[in-house]
C-alpha positions, 0 to 999 in steps of 0.5 A: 500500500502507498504511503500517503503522508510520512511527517507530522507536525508536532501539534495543529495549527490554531487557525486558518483564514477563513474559518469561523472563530467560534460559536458566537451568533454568525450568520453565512449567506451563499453568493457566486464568485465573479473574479475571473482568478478566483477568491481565496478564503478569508477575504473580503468580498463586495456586491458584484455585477450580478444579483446574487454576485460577489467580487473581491474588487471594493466597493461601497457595498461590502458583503462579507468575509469567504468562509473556508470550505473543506469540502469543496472541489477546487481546482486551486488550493484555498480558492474559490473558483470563478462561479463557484458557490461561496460561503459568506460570513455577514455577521459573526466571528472569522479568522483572517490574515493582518496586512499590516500592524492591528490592535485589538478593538481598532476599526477594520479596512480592506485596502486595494489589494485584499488586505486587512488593515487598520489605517482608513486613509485609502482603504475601504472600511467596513463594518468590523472590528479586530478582535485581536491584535497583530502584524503583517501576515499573521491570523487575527480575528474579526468581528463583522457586524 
């Protein structure tokens, strides 16, 4: 029989983007991926083109964070495809990852590029606060209101 995994880490990793924190009250709604690239998990999406369309392209109307789905067919690995059916988080608790410096309780922006941010000039601030605080790259909740 061929081995299937050989190493393991010594312990699991607290977190991931995209995945919802915990079982404060949260509320998920299903849209479809406009972008042509796809979106991963964990970022913010906006009203797309379409009624029931999402885009990670900024917008006055922000929708929600992706939910990580560990059941899914994905051709890219932690992407949702263009047209793929996506778990969005309106309201709750999620995980994603800092584009910068942010503190616990400071108001969350989403810059051009998809980052979480906790600085408005030229971002687009949403209705969310960090939860914790932390720097570039790293895992910290938010809370979507």
């Amino acid at each position: 029989m061929a081995v299937l995994q050989s190493s393991y880490s010594d312990g699991i990793s607290a977190s991931v983007a995209g995945l919802i924190a915990n079982m404060e009250a949260a509320n998920c709604i299903s849209r479809e991926i406009e972008d042509t690239g796809g979106v991963g998990f964990g970022k913010a999406l906006f009203q797309g083109s379409a009624d029931d369309g999402v885009t990670a392209t900024s917008s006055a109307l922000f929708v929600g964070i992706s939910v990580k789905d560990v059941t899914g067919d994905n051709s890219t690995a932690d992407t949702y495809a263009q047209y793929a059916n996506v778990g969005v988080l309106e309201e709750g608790v999620v995980w994603v990852t800092a584009g910068g410096t942010v503190t616990a309780g400071a108001a969350v922006s989403v810059a051009p590029d998809g980052d979480f941010e906790a600085a408005a000039t030229a971002n687009q601030t949403i209705d969310a606060i960090f939860v914790d605080g932390g720097t570039a790259g790293q895992l910290v909740r938010i809370r979507v209101r």
